[in-house]
C-alpha positions in Angstrom: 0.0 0.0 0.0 1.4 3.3 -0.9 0.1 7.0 0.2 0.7 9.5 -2.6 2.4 12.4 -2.5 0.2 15.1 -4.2 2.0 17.8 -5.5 -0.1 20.4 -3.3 0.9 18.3 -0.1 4.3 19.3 -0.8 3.5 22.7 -1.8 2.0 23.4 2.2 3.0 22.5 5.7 2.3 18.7 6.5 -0.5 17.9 8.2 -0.9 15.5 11.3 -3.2 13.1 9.2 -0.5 13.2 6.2 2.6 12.6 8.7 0.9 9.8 10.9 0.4 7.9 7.1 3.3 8.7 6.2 5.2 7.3 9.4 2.9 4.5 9.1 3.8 3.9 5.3 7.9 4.0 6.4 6.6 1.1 9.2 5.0 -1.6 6.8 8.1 -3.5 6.9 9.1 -2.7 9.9 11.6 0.1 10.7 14.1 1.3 13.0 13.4 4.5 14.7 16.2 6.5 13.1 15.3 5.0 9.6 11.5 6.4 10.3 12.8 10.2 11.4 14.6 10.3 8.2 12.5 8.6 5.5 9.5 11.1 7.5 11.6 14.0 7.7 10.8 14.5 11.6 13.1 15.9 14.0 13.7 13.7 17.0 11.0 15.7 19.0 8.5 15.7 17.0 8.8 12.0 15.9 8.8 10.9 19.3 5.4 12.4 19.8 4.3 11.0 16.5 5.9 7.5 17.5 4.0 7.5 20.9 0.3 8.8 19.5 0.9 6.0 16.9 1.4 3.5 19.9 -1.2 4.7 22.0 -3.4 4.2 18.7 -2.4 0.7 18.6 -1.7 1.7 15.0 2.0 0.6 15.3 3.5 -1.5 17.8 7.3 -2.1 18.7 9.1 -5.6 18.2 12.3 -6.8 19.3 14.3 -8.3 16.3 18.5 -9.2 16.3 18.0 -6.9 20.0 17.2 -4.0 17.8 13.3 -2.4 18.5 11.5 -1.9 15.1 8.4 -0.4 14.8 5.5 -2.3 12.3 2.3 -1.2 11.1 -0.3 -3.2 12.7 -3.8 -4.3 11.0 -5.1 -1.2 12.2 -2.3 1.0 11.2 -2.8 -0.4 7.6 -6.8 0.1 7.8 -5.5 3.9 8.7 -3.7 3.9 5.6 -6.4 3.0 3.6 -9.2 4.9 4.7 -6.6 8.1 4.5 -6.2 7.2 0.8 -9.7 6.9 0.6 -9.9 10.5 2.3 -7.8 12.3 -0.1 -9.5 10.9 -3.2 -13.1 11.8 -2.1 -11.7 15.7 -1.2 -9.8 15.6 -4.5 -13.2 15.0 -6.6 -15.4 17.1 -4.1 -12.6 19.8 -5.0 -12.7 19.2 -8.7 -16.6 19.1 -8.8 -17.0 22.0 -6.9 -13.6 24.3 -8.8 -11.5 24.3 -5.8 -7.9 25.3 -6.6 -5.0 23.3 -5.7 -5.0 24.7 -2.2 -8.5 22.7 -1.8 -10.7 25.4 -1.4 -11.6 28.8 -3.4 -10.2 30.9 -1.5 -7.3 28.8 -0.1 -8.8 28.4 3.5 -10.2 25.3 3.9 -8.8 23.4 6.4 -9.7 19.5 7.5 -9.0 19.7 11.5 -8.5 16.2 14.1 -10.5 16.4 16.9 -9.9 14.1 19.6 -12.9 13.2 21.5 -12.2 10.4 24.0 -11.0 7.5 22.6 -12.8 8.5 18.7 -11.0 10.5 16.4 -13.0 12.7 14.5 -12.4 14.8 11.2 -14.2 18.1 10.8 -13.5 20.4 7.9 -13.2 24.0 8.6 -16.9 26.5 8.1 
């Protein structure tokens, strides 16, 4: 499974959805954590927040191979990945129904936000 890089992605700041696939894209084979930083472009910080949300998620777990911790996608990490690709194609053809420019919106505004309610994630777009 592979999350594409749209050429606007790389045009704005990374989002939190976009760097938690891509972390988890890095992780299908499993991955060391210095491999992840740099195939993610984190710095150590931020990846060890990433790496931790991911955990707590169960979304990737942490194995022991040759006394060397990898990190994995799980099931549910790849189930992540999917619906995210899923995500992107539906706003790409809302966008190109509707004339949004490359930003995603008319007016290069619109924002998709995570909000965290308990245990459920939610995605909200922006008014």
């Amino acid at each position: 499974m592979n999350v594409e890089i749209r050429s606007n992605d790389l045009e704005r700041r990374r989002d939190r959805l976009y760097i938690m696939a891509e972390i988890l894209e890095v992780t299908l084979e499993g991955a060391l954590k210095t491999q992840v930083m740099y195939k993610a472009n984190l710095s150590f910080a931020q990846l060890q927040q990433y790496l931790s949300l991911l955990l707590d998620l169960k979304l990737l777990e942490l194995t022991e191979n040759n006394k060397k911790s990898l990190y994995k996608t799980t099931i549910k990490g790849m189930r992540f990945l999917e619906s995210y690709k899923q995500i992107q194609e539906l706003l790409e053809k809302t966008n190109e129904i509707n004339g949004y420019n490359g930003n995603g919106s008319k007016n290069g505004n619109h924002s998709v936000f995570l909000v965290n309610r308990g245990s459920n994630v939610i995605c909200k777009g922006a008014p």
